[in-house]
C-alpha positions in Angstrom: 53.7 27.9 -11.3 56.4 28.2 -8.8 58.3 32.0 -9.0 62.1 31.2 -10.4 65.3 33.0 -9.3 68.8 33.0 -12.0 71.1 31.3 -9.7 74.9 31.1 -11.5 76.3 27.8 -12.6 79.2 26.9 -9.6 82.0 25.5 -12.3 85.4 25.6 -10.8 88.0 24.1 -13.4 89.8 25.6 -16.5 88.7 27.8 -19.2 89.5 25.0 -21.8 87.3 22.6 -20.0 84.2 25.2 -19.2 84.2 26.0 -22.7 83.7 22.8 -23.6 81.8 21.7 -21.5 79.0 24.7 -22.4 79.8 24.5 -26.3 78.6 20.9 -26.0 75.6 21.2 -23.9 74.1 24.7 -25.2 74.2 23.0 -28.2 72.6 19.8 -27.6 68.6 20.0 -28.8 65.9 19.2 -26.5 64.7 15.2 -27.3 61.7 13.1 -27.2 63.6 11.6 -23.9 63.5 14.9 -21.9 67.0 16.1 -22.4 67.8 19.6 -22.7 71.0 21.8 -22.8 70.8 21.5 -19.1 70.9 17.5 -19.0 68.6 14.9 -18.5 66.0 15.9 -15.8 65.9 11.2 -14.7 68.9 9.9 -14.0 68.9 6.5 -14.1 71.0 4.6 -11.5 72.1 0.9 -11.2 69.6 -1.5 -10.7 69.0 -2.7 -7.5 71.4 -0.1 -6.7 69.3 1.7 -3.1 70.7 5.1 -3.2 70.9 6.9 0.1 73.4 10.1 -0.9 74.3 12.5 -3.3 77.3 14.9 -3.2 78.3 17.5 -6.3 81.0 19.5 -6.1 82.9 22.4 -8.8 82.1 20.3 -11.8 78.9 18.6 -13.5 79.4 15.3 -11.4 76.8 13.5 -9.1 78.0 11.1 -6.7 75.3 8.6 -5.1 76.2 6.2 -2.3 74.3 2.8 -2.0 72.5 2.0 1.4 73.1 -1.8 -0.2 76.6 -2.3 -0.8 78.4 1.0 0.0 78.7 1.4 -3.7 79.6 4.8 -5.1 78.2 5.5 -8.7 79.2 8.5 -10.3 76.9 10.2 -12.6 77.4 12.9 -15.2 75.2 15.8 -15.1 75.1 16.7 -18.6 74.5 13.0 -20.0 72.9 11.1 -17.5 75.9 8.5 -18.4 77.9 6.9 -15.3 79.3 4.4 -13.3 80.7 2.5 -10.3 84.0 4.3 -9.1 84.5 2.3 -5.8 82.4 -1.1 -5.1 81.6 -0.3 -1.5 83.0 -2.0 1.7 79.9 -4.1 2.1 77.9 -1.5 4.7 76.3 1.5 3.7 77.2 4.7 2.2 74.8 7.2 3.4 75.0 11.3 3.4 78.1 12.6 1.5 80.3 15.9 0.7 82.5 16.4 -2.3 85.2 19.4 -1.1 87.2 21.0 -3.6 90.4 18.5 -3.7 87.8 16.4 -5.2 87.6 13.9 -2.0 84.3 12.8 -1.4 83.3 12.2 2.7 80.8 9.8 3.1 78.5 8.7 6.1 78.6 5.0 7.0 75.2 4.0 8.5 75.2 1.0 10.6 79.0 0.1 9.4 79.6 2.9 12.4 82.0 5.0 10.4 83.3 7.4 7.4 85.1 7.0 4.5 86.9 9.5 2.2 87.2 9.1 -1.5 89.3 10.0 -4.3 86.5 11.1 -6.9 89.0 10.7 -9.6 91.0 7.3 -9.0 87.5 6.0 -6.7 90.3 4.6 -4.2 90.1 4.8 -0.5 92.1 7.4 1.1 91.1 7.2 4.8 88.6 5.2 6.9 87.3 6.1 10.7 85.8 3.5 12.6 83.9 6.3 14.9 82.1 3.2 17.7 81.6 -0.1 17.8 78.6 0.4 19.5 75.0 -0.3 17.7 75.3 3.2 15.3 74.0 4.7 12.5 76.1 7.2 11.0 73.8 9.4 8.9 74.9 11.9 7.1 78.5 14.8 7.1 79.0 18.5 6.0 82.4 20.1 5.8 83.4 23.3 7.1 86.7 24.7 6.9 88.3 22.9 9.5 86.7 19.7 9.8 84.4 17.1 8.3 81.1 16.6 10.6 79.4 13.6 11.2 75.4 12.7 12.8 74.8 9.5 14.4 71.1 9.0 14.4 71.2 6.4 17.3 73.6 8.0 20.0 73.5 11.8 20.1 76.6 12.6 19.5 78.7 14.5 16.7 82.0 13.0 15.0 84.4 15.2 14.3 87.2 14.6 11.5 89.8 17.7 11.7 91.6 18.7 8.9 95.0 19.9 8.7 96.8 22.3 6.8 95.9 21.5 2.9 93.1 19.7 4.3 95.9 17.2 5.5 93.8 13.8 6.7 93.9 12.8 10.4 94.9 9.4 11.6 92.7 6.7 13.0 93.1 8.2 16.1 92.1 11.7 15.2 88.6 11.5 15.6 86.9 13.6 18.6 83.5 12.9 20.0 80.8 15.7 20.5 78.3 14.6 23.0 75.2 16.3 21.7 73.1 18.2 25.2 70.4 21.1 25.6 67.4 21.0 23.7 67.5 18.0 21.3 65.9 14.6 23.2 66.8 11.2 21.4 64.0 8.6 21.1 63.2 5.4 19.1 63.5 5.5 15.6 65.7 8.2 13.8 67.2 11.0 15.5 69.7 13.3 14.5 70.3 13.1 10.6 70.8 15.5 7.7 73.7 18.5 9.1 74.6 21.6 7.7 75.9 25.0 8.6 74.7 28.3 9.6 74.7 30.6 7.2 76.6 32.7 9.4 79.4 29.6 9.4 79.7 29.9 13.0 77.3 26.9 14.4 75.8 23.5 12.8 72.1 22.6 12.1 70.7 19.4 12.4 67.2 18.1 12.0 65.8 15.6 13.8 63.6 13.2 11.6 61.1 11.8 14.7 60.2 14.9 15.7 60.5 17.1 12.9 62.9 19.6 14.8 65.4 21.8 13.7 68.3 22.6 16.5 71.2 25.0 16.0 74.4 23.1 17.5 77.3 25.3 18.7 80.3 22.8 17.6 82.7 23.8 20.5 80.4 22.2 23.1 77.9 20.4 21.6 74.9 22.2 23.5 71.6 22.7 20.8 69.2 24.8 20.8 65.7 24.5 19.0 65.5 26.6 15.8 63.0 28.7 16.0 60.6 28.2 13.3 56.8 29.2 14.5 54.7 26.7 14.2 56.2 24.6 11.8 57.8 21.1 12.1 59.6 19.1 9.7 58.9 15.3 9.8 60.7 13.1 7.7 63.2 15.4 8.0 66.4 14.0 5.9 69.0 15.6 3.7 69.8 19.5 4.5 71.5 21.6 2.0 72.4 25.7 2.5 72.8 28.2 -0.3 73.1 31.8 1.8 70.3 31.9 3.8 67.9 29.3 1.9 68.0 26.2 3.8 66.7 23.1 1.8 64.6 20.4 4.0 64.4 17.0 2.5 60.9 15.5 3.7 61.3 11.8 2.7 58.1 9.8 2.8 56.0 12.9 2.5 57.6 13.2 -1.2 58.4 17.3 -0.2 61.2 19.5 0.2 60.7 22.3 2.0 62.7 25.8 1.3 63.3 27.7 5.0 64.7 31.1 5.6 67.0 31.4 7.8 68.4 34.3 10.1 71.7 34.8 10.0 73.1 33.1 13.2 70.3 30.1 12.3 68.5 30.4 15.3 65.3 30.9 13.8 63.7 30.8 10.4 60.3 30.6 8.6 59.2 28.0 5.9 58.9 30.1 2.8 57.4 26.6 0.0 57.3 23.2 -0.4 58.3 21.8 -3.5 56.5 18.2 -4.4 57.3 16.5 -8.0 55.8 13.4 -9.9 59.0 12.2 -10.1 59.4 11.5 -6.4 59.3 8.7 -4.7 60.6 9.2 -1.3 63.9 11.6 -1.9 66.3 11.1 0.8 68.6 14.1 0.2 69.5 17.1 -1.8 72.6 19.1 -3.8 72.5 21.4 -6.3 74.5 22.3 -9.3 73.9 25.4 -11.5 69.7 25.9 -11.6 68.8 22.2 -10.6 68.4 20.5 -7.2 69.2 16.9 -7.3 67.3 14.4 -5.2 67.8 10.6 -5.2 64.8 8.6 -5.1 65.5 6.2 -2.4 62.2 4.3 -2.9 62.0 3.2 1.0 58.2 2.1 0.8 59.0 -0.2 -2.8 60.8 -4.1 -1.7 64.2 -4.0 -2.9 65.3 -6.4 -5.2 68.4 -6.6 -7.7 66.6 -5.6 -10.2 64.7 -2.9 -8.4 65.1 0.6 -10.9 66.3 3.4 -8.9 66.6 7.2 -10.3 67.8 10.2 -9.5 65.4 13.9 -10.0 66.5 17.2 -11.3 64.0 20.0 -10.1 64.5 23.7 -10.7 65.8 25.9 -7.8 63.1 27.4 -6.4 
């Protein structure tokens, strides 16, 4: 049995609407269909759907991007119920961030670009076409300042500044961050989940080929390998930081792994890996109150439209 730690639910709205929403689910029973007061532990996405992403911000509300259509389906934590808030633009949506104006920031694979997302209305609010060269646009993590994007073809980072408010840029305002130093690019995919230090100062990035972890300094570009003894990470995917726990999505070996990280992120040690029946290659990771939530991307199952896809709720480790 894996040791537990209390981790507090992350609810940012009103009194009046955290009240309600605990008063209904503490008292919802357990079922014969797994539910419990903390919401189903399956939840079941479109058919044929091919998540990629997940984002969850303030309040219990998953959003999953399709690698199919673009499609983002937004699922309620607490029920399992959802739907499709915006149909896609035809090319994938791929990693994604919800901030806290409820905008959601998505990666768009091989379409060679981002979107951002009204979570509430599910219309458009800004597109960046970041190349036009063969791209794959792999995943984004905000920080204060700007949104971040990996392109696991060309080593670079894309940059979307945010203004004051978190005022959008233009078209125009997109800066390029030609990744150097330690990370090599190769064949396959290079460069894909991103998050922060836990110090806030630098980026991480993890390279899925090689199963390297590389610390990027984000006024220059230059990486350095993270230092993490003998261990690699293949497969590496989704990345997800709570303080110093950095959470390692390992998508064909059907693992996450948990890393500890120093505080500047230059090194770290692998503290567990976390398998569960109900994988079946996870792509990425968030979390909302004592649950992580991986998609199940199912990359080694043909896709067809009627293809079932779910999403798994694990406990934090």
């Amino acid at each position: 049995m894996r040791r537990r730690r209390r981790i507090p639910v992350l609810v940012a709205a009103t009194l009046s609407l955290v009240a309600t929403l605990v008063a209904s689910t503490a008292a919802a029973p357990a079922s014969a269909g797994g539910r419990t007061p903390l919401g189903p532990s399956t939840i079941d996405l479109p058919a044929g759907f091919q998540p990629e992403g997940i984002a969850i911000g303030a309040l219990p509300y998953a959003y999953f991007g399709s690698r199919a259509t673009g499609a983002i389906y937004q699922a309620n934590l607490f029920t399992g119920q959802g739907k499709v808030i915006n149909t896609g633009p035809g090319t994938p949506s791929l990693g994604m961030k919800v901030d806290g104006r409820g905008r959601l920031f998505v990666a768009g694979g091989s379409g060679g670009d981002g979107r951002v997302i009204d979570t509430r209305t599910g219309r458009l609010l800004a597109s960046y076409r970041f190349t036009d060269q063969p791209s794959f646009v792999n995943d984004v993590v905000l920080t204060p300042d700007a949104a971040w994007f990996t392109d696991s073809t060309n080593p670079v980072l894309y940059r979307v500044p945010l203004g004051r408010h978190g005022a959008l840029p233009g078209a125009d305002g997109v800066v390029r961050v030609p990744l150097t130093g330690d990370i090599v690019y190769g064949t396959g995919i290079n460069a894909n989940g991103i998050a922060r230090t836990p110090d806030g100062r630098a980026l991480v990035i993890v390279q899925s080929g090689t199963g390297l972890l590389f610390r990027v300094d984000p006024a220059t570009g230059v990486t350095r390998t993270v230092d993490l003894g003998a261990e690699l990470l293949p497969n590496g995917d989704g990345l997800l930081l709570d303080g110093r726990t950095l959470y390692v999505v390992q998508n064909r070996l059907n693992t996450l792994a948990v890393l500890r990280l120093d505080r500047s992120g230059d090194s770290g040690r692998v503290v567990e890996r976390v398998t569960d029946a109900g994988f079946d290659v996870p792509t990425t990771v968030a979390a909302y109150g004592k649950r992580l939530y991986l998609p199940n991307a199912r990359f080694t199952t043909t896709p067809t439209p009627s293809t079932p896809y779910t999403a798994v709720a694990v406990p934090r480790p």
